[in-house]
VOGU-3710 file (C-alpha; in Angstrom, 3 decimals, decimal comma):
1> xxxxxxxxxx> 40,844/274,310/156,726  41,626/277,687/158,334  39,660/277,611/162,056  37,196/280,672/162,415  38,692/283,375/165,138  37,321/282,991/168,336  35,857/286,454/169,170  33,790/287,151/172,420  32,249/289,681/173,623  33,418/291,346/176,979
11> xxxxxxxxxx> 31,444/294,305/179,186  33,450/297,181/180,209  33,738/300,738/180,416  35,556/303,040/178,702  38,465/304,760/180,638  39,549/307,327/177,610  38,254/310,608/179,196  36,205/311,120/182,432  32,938/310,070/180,715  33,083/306,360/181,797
21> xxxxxxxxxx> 30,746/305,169/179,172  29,427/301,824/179,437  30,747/299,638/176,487  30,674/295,691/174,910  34,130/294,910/173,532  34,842/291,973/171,129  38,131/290,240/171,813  39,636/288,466/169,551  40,895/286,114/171,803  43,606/284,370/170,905
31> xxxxxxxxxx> 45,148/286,789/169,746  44,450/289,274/172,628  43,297/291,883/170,149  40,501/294,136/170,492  37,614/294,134/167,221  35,468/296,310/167,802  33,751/298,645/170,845  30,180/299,947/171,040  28,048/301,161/173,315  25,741/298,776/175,746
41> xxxxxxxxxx> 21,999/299,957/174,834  20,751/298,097/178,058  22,915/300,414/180,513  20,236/302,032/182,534  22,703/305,288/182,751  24,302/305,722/179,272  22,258/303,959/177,130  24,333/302,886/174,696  26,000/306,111/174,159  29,529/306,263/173,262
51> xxxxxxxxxx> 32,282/308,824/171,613  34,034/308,575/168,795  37,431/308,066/171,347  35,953/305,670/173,255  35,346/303,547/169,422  38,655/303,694/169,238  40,026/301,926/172,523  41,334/299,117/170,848  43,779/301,580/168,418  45,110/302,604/171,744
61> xxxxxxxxxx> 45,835/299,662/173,346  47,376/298,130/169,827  49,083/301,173/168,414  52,725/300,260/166,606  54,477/302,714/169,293  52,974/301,566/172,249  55,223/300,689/174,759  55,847/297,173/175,688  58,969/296,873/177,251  60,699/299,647/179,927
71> xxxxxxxxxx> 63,339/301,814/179,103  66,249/303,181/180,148  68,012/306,026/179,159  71,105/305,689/178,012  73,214/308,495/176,388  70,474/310,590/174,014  68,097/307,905/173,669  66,480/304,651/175,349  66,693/301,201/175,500  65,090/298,428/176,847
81> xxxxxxxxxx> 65,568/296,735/180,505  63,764/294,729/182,763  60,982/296,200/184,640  62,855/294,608/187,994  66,046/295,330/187,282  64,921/299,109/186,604  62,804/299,167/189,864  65,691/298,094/191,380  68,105/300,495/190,039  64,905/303,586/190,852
91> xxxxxxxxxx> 64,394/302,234/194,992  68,331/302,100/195,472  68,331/305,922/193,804  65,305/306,870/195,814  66,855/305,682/198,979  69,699/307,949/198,536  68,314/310,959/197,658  65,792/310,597/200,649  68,558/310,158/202,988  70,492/313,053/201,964
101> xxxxxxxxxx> 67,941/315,489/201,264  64,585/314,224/203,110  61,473/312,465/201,876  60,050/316,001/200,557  62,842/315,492/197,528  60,383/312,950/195,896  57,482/314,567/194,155  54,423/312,224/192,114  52,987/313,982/189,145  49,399/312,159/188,605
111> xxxxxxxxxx> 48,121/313,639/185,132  44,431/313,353/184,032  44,693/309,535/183,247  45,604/308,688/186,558  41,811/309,935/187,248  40,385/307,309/185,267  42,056/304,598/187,512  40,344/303,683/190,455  43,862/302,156/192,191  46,559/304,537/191,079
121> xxxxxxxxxx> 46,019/307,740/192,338  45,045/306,422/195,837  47,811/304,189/196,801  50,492/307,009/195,170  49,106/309,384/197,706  48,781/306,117/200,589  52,718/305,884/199,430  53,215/309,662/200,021  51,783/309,629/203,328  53,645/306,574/204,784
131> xxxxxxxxxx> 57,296/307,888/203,545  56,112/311,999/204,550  56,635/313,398/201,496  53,961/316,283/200,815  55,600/316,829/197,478  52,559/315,418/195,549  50,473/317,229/192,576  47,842/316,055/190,228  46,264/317,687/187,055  43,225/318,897/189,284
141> xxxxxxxxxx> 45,651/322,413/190,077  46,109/323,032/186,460  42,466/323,368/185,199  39,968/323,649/188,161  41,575/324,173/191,702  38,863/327,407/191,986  36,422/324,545/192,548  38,136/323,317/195,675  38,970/326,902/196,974  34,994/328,084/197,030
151> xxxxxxxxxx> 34,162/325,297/199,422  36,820/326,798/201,893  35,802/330,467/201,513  31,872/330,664/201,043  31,134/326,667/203,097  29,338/324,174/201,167  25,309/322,871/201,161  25,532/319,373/202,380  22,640/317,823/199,972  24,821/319,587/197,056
161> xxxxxxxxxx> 22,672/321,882/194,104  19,635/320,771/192,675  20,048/317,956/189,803  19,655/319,124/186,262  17,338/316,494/185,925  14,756/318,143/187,509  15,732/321,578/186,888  13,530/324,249/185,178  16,570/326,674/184,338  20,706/325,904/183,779
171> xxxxxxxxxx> 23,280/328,584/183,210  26,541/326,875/182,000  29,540/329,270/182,028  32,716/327,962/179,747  32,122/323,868/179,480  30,531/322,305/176,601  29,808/319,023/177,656  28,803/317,725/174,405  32,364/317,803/173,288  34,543/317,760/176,429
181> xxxxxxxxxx> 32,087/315,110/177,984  33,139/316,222/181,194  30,435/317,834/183,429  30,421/319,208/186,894  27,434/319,318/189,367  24,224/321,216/188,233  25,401/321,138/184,967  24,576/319,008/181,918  25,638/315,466/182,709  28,409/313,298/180,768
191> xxxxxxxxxx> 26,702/310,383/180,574  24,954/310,255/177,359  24,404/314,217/177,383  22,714/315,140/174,436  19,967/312,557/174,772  19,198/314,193/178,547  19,690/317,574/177,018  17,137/316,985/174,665  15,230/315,170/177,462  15,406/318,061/179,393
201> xxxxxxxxxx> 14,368/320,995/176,612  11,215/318,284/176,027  10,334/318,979/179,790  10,744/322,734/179,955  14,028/323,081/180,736  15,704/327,014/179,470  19,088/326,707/179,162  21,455/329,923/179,728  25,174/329,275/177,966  27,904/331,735/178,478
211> xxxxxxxxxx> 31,085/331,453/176,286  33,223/333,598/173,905  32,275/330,805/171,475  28,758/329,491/169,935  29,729/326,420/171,434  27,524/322,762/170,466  25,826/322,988/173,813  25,212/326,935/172,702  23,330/326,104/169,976  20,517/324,895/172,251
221> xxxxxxxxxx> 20,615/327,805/174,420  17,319/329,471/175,490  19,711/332,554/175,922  23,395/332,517/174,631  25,485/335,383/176,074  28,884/335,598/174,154  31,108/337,190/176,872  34,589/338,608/175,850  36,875/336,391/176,991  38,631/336,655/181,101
231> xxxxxxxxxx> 35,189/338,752/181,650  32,999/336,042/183,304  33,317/337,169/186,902  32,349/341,376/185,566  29,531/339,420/183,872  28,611/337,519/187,021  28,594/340,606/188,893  26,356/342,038/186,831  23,947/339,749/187,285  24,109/339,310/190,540
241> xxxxxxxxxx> 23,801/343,273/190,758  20,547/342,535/188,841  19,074/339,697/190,666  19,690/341,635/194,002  17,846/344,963/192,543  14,823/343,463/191,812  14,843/341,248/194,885  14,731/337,941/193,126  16,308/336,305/196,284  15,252/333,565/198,040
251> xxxxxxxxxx> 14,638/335,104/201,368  13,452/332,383/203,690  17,052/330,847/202,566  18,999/333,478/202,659  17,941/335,131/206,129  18,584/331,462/207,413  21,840/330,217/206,133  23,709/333,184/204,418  25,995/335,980/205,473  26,713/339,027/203,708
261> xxxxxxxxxx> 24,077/340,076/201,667  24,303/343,717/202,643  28,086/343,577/201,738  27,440/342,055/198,528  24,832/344,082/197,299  27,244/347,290/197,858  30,208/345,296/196,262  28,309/344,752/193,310  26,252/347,900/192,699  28,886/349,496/190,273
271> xxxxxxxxxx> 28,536/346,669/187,764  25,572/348,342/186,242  24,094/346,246/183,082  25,818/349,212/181,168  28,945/348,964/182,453  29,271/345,004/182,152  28,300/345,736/178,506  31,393/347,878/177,645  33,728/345,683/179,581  32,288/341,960/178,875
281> xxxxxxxxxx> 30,805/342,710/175,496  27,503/341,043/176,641  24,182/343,382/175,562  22,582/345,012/178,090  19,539/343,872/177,635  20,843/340,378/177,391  22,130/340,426/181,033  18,860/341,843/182,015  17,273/338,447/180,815  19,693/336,075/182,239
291> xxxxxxxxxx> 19,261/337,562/185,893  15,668/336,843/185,255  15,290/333,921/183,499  17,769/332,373/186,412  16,177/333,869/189,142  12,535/332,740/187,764  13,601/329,509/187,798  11,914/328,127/190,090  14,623/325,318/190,184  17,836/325,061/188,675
301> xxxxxxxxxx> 21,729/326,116/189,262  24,999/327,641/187,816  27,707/325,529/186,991  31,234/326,146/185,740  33,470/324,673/183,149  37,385/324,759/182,878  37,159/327,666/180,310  36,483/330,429/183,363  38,971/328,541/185,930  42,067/328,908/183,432
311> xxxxxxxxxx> 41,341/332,514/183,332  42,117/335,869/184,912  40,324/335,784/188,223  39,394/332,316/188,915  38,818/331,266/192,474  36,567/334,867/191,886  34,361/333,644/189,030  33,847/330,257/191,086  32,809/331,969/194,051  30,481/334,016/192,193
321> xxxxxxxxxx> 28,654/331,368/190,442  28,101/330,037/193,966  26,948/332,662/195,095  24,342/333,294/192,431  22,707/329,227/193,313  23,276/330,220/197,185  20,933/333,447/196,737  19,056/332,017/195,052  18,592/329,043/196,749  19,156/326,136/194,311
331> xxxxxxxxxx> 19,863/323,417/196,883  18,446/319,971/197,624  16,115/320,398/200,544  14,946/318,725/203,504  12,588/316,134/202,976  13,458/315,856/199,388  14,815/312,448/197,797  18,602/312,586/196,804  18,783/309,739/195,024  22,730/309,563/194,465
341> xxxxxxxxxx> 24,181/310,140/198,149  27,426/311,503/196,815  29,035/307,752/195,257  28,321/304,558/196,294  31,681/303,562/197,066  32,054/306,622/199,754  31,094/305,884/203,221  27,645/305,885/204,157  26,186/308,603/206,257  23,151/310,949/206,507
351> xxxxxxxxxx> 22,661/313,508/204,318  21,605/317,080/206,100  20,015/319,993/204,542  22,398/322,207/206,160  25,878/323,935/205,644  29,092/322,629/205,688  31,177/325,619/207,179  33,679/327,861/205,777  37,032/326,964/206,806  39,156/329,759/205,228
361> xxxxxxxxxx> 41,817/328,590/207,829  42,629/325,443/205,773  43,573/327,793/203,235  47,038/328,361/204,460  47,415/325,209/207,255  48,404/322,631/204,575  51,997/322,096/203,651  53,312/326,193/202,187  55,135/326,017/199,462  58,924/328,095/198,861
371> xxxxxxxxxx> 57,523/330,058/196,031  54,380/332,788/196,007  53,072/332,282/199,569  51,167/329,166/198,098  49,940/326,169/199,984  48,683/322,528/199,391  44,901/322,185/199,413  43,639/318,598/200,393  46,401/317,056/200,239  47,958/318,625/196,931
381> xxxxxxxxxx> 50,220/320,942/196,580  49,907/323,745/193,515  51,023/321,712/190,215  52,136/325,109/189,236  54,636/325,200/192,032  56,265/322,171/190,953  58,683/323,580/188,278  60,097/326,058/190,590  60,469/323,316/193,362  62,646/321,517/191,042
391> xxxxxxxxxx> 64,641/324,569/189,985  65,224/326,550/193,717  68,581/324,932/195,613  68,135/324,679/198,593  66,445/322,656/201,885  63,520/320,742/200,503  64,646/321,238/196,566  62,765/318,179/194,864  65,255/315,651/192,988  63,113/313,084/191,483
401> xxxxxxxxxx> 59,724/312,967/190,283  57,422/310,210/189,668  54,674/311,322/186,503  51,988/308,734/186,269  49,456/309,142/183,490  50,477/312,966/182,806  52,211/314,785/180,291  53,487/317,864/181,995  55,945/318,681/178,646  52,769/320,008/176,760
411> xxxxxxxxxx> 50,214/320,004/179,977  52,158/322,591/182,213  51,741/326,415/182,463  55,181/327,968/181,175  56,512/325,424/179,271  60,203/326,348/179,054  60,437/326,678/182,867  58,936/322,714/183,072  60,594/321,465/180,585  64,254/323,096/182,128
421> xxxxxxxxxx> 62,781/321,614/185,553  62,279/318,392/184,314  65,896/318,414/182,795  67,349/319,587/185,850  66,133/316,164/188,049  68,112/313,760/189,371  65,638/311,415/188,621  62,618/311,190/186,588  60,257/307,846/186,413  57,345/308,125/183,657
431> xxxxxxxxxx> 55,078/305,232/183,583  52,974/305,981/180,234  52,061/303,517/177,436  54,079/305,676/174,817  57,047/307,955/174,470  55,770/310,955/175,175  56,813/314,619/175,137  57,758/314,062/178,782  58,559/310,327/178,550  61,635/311,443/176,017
441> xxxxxxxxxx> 63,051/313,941/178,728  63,297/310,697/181,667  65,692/308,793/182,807  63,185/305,451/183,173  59,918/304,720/180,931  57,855/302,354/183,110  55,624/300,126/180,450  52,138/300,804/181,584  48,813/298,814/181,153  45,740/300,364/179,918
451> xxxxxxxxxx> 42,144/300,533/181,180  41,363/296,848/179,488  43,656/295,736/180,918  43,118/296,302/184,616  39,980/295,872/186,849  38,883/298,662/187,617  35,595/300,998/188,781  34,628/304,572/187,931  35,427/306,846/190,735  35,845/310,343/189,335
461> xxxxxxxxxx> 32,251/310,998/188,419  30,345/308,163/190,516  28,736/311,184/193,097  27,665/312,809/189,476  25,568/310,099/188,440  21,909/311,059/188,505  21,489/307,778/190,639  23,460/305,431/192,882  25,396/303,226/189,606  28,664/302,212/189,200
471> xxxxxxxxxx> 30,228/299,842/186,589  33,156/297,229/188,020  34,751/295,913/185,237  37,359/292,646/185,472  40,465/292,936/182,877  39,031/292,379/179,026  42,842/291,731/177,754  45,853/289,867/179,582  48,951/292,376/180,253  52,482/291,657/179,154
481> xxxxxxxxxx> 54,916/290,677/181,770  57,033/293,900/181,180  54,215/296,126/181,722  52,720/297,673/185,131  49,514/299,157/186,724  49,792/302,341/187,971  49,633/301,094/191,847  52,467/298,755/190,902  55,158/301,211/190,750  54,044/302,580/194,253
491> xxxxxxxxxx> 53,819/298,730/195,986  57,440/297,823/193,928  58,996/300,730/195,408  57,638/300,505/198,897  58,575/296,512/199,200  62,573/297,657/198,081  62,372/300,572/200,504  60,761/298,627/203,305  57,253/300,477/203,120  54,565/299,942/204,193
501> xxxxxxxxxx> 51,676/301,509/202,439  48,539/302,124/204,785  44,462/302,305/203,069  41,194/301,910/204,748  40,803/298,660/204,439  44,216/297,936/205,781  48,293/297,650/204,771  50,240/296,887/201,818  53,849/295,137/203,409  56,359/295,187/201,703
511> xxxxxxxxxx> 57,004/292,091/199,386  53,099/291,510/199,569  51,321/289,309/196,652  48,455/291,288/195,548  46,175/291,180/192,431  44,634/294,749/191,478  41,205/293,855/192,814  42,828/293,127/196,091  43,693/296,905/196,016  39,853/298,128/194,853
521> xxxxxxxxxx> 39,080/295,964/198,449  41,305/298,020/200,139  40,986/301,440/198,905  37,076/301,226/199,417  36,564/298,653/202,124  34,475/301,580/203,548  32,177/302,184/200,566  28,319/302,293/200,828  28,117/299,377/198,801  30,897/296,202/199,488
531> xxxxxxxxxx> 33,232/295,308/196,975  32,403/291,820/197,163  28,570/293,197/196,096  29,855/294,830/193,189  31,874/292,799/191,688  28,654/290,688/191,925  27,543/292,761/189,412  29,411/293,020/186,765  28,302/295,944/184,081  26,515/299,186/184,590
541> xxxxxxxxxx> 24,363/298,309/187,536  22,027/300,910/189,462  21,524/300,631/193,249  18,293/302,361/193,985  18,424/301,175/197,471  21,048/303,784/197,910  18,462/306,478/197,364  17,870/308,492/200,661  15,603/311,954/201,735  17,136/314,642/202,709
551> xxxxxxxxxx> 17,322/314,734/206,976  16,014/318,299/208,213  19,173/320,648/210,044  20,733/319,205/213,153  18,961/321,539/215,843  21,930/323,199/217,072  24,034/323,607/213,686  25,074/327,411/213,518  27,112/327,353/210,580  26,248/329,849/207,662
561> xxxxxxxxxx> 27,401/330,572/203,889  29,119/333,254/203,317  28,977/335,339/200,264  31,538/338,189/201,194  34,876/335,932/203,024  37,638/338,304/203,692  39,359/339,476/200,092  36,006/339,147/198,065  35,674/342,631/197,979  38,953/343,944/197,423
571> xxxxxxxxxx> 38,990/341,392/194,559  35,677/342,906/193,234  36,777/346,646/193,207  40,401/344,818/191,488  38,032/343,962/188,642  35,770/347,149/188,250  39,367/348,997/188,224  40,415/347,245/184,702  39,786/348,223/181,340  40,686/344,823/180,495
581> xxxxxxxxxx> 41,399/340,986/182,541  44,653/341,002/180,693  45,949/343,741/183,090  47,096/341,020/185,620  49,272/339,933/183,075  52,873/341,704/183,377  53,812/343,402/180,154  50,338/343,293/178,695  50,138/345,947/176,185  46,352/346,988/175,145
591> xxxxxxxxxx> 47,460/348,334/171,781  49,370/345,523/170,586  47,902/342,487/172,311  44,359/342,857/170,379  43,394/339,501/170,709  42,689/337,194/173,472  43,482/333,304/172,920  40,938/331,035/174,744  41,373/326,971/175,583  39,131/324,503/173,834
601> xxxxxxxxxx> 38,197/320,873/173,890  38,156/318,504/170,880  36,192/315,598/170,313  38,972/313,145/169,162  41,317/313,586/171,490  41,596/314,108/175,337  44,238/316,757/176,489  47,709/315,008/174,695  45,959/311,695/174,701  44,592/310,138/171,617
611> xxxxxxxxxx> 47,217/311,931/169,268  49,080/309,188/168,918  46,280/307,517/166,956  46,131/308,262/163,406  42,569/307,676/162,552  42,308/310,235/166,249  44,486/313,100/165,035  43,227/312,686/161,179  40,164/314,077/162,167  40,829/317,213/164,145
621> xxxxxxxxxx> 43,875/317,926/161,871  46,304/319,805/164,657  45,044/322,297/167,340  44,373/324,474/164,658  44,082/328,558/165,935  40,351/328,671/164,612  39,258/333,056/164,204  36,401/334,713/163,218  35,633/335,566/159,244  35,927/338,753/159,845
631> xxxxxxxxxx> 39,224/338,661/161,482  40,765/336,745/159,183  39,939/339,431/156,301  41,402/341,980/158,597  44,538/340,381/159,067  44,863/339,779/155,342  44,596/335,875/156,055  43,416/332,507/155,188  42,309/329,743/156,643  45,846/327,107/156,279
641> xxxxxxxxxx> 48,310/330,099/156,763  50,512/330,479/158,793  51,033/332,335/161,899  52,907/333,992/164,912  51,161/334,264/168,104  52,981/336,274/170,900  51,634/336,833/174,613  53,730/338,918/177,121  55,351/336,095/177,887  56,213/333,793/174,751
651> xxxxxxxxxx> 55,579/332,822/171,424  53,900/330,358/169,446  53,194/329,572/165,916  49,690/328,259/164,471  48,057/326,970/161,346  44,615/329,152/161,009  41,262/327,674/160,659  38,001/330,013/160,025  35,074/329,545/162,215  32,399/331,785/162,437
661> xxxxxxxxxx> 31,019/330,792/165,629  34,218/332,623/167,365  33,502/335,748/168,318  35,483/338,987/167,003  39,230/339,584/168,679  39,216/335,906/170,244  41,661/333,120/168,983  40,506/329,273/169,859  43,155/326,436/170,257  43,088/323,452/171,846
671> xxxxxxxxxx> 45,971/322,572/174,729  48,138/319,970/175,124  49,142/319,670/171,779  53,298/320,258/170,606  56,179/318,150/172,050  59,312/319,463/173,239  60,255/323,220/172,739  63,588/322,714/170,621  62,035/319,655/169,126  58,895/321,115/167,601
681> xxxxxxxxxx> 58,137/318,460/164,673  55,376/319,477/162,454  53,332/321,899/163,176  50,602/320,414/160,516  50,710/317,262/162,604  51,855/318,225/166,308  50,163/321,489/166,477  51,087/323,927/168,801  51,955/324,208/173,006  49,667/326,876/174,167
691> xxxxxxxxxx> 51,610/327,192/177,711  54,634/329,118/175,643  52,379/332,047/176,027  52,120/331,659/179,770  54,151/332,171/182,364  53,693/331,337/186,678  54,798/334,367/188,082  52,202/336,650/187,067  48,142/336,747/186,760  48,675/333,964/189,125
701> xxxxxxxxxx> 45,840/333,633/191,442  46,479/333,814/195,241  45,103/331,107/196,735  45,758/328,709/193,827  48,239/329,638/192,104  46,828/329,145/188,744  48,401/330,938/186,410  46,098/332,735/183,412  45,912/329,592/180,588  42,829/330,994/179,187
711> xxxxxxxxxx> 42,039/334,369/177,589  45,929/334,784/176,865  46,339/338,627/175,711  48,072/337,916/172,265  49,489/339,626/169,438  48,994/338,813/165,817  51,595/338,446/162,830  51,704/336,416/159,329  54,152/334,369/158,680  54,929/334,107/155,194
//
């Protein structure tokens, strides 16, 4: 007789996007297979919610291409060699190139997956830091670096914006969390988010959603305002203009903590309802009603998605939308419970209802880059830069890269640029669990585990949560001997260079033995909450001891926010000057670039990730370009034809889908779809790169960098 399959169950969470939803997964395990994956319903923060990705975890992880040995490239295509030998061969390389050209030569690439892994990203920057490379990038300078810039230029409220959970009014400009499961502070949370949307409406909550598309988070919008695409900062303006005429302020805040309202309300005063109307396509009326219905609130805040940071203007729209909660007032208050004090594995400390500072120095004392007058920011350099670092000779040229959970082939801004750069290197490591776009243009493919497969704890969202949680999970399937964590390449390298990689809990010599959770110890041996204590805990686990009110001002504090930092206005009177955004884009032609192409989320996949899965890209198709009805009949079109999209600066072509919740003139695709630019496969199945149309040397923002990915000016022709 045949002996039944020993399945059992294992708790986890899932690691596909940013979401880290709680989840049971059956293992098969002998076989080391995954069965199935659902939701926990006992998780006191996600209750059982889960996305359709996340369902499909074990298709990832057991995938016919996935990767199990590394390769090596040899003449046009790969093959297989030990993971030792090709460390090996990489440190001896690295050691050259470093002592003919200077640490700076090696540059790390950590993509979006490298945020859902609590060890990787911090011990390749530890690694950075101990051989003095600055050359280091992630994927947080390609969609939101506006969001670190504010913080610099306006200063920062200690005890953060007011939760949505208790807030009477939310004004969400360009995320729709119910898709992209990816929310940002104020806004509507991740975890389980339609269930606390709906929780929220129940209690009285009016939500404001602004977005060139009816959106699924639109479609429970109190007010929806449908803003042209690239015009979110003339339709901030405006209502700013509006909440400041009727003196909807909060005064006792403002006249404490906040410079420049007298500059701001001149700066603003010529973006009459009216005029926002003709330029952002938003009724007059309608802007009327969001500057009240925010202002009313009594409680509440603005939050931003990655729609209005990949467009014309950015670090301007950001610094708007804080400035709208700031007068306002829509901070956490002394004497008020804060029952999340930013993560529990940060370091513990009081929480003060005061500012942190402006510090618009820091904005050009990191590490300047050789192209555009750029600097890092915390750390980072501009991801944008990194092309151009590649491809400029001369002292401090980068010659080898390191890309760990990234894609920059398809994830990049001006794709032929990165893909030349990446051509160009001396030497390119990938680690990735498949051949890639980018893994196909390396010299070495480093096998890589996935999240099962690792211990691991949620660190990108854990100061999000609506209170103190985290989730440590141990590893729910056994690696292969060929493959590597993340953290592995760094410690391999380091031990053949003679390394030593420093974190807060201590070193990492070279040669060291260490298991993965003897790297969580040491990256947060400072956290609120021990290690030890969490691992005690296995599963979503809340920590309301961590809860803590809100300390009044230290007495002699004289820091202020301010809403007008040096360039603000300049910027402002930039913006009234245009007929259109698309002006900052070189070669933009008004009568021939009608449309204006805008970035979207899907719910199967995540960026390039989950493509590779058939079930995954069955059901979105390809990153269709969906357009309104009416456009469509215009053009002379159907949905399934066929055609050419050209920018300024490049052109793509697209399959066309209808959708009606578009609005008129605006094109919606998806990024991170397409492969190499001579190597286009099917466009039914690999869709389209969106960065063709985009180039790094103009629109660019000048703090940032960030070139315009969003509301691309576009021109529209059939192909037949």
């Amino acid at each position: 007789m045949k002996s039944e399959t020993a399945v059992e169950t294992r708790r986890s969470f899932c690691r596909f996007c940013h979401a880290g939803c709680a989840i049971d997964v059956d293992v098969d395990v002998a076989a080391n297979r995954v069965v199935a994956v659902r939701g926990v319903i006992d998780d006191p923060m996600y209750e059982g919610y889960t996305c359709i990705k996340g369902r499909h975890l074990g298709d990832q992880h057991h995938h016919d291409a996935r990767l199990h040995h590394t390769m090596k490239r040899d003449g046009g295509g790969f093959l297989p060699i030990a993971t030792s030998r090709a460390f090996d061969e990489i440190a001896d390389q690295l050691a050259g190139l470093i002592e003919r050209h200077g640490p700076r030569t090696l540059a790390t690439y950590c993509g979006t997956a490298a945020y859902q892994n609590a060890t990787g990203l911090p011990v390749a920057k530890a690694f950075h830091q101990a051989i003095g490379s600055p050359s280091f990038y992630t994927s947080a300078s390609i969609d939101q670096p506006a969001k670190f810039v504010a913080p610099m230029r306006h200063g920062a409220w200690l005890a953060g914006v007011q939760p949505f959970e208790s807030s009477a009014v939310a004004m969400v400009i360009g995320c729709n969390t119910l898709v992209s499961t990816y929310s940002f502070p104020g806004g509507l949370p991740s975890f389980n988010p339609l269930v606390r949307l709906r929780r929220a409406k129940a209690n009285g909550l009016r939500l404001i959603v602004i977005d060139p598309r009816r959106t699924e988070l639109a479609h429970y919008a109190d007010l929806f305002l449908q803003v042209k695409p690239g015009e979110d900062p003339t339709l901030l303006a405006g209502i700013i203009r509006e909440v400041l005429l009727h003196d909807a302020i909060d005064h006792d805040f403002v006249s404490r903590w906040v410079n420049g309202l007298d500059e701001m309300r001149a700066a603003v005063d010529v973006f009459t309802p009216e005029y926002v109307e003709q330029r952002a396509g938003v009724p007059a009326d309608q802007i009327r009603e969001a500057a009240r219905l925010f202002a009313d609130g009594p409680t509440g805040s603005v939050s931003t998605g990655t729609g209005p940071n990949m467009a014309p203007h950015s670090t301007l729209t950001e610094h708007l939308s804080v400035c709208l909660n700031t007068l306002c007032g829509r901070y956490v208050r002394a004497g008020e419970p804060l029952l999340n004090p930013g993560g529990i594995l940060t370091p513990p400390g009081a929480v003060r209802a005061q500012p942190m500072p402006p510090m618009p120095q820091y904005l050009s004392k990191g590490e300047p880059q050789r192209v555009r007058n750029l600097y890092s920011h915390r750390g980072e350099a501009p991801t944008s830069t990194l092309p151009d670092e590649i491809l400029l000779e001369g002292e401090g040229q980068v010659r080898a890269l390191l890309t760990i959970g990234g894609n920059p082939v398809v994830a990049f801004p001006d794709q032929r640029k990165t893909v030349e750069a990446l051509r160009s290197l001396d030497l390119h490591v990938v680690i990735d669990a498949n051949m890639s776009a980018t893994a196909e243009l390396a010299h070495y493919v480093i096998a890589s585990t996935l999240s099962l497969e690792r211990p691991d704890v949620p660190t990108t969202i854990d100061r999000w949560f609506a209170e103190a949680y985290t989730n440590y999970t141990p590893a729910v399937l056994q690696s292969e001997p060929e493959m590597r964590q993340e953290w592995q390449v760094y410690t391999e390298i380091a031990s053949r260079l003679g390394v030593t990689i420093t974190l807060p809990g201590g070193s990492i010599e070279p040669g060291a033995d260490l298991h993965a959770d003897d790297v969580l110890d040491l990256i947060y041996a400072r956290s609120k909450v021990p290690m030890a204590d969490v691992r005690a805990n296995p599963g979503g686990h809340l920590y309301p001891e961590m809860a803590t009110i809100v300390e009044d001002a230290d007495p002699t504090v004289t820091a202020r926010l301010e809403l007008m930092p040096d360039g603000i206005a300049a910027e402002l009177v930039d913006v009234f000057a245009e007929t259109s955004s698309a002006q900052v884009i070189n070669g933009f032609d008004p009568a021939h670039h009608t449309f204006r192409m805008t970035s979207r989320r899907l719910k199967s996949v995540f960026n390039s990730s989950g493509r590779e899965i058939s079930d995954l890209r069955e059901k979105e198709g390809t990153n269709f370009a969906h357009m309104h009805p009416s456009d469509l009949v215009t053009a002379g079109i159907t949905s399934g034809d066929t055609v050419e999209l050209a920018s300024p600066r490049g052109a793509i072509r697209a399959i066309v889908k209808g959708a009606d919740d578009i609005r008129p003139g605006t094109i919606s695709m998806a990024h991170a779809w397409g492969g190499v630019p001579d190597q286009p496969g099917e466009l039914s199945v690999n869709g389209s790169t969106t960065s063709m149309l985009v180039d790094t040397d103009s629109g660019y923002d000048p703090f940032t960098g960030m070139p315009v990915m969003s509301a691309i000016p576009v021109h529209l022709r059939v192909v037949r």
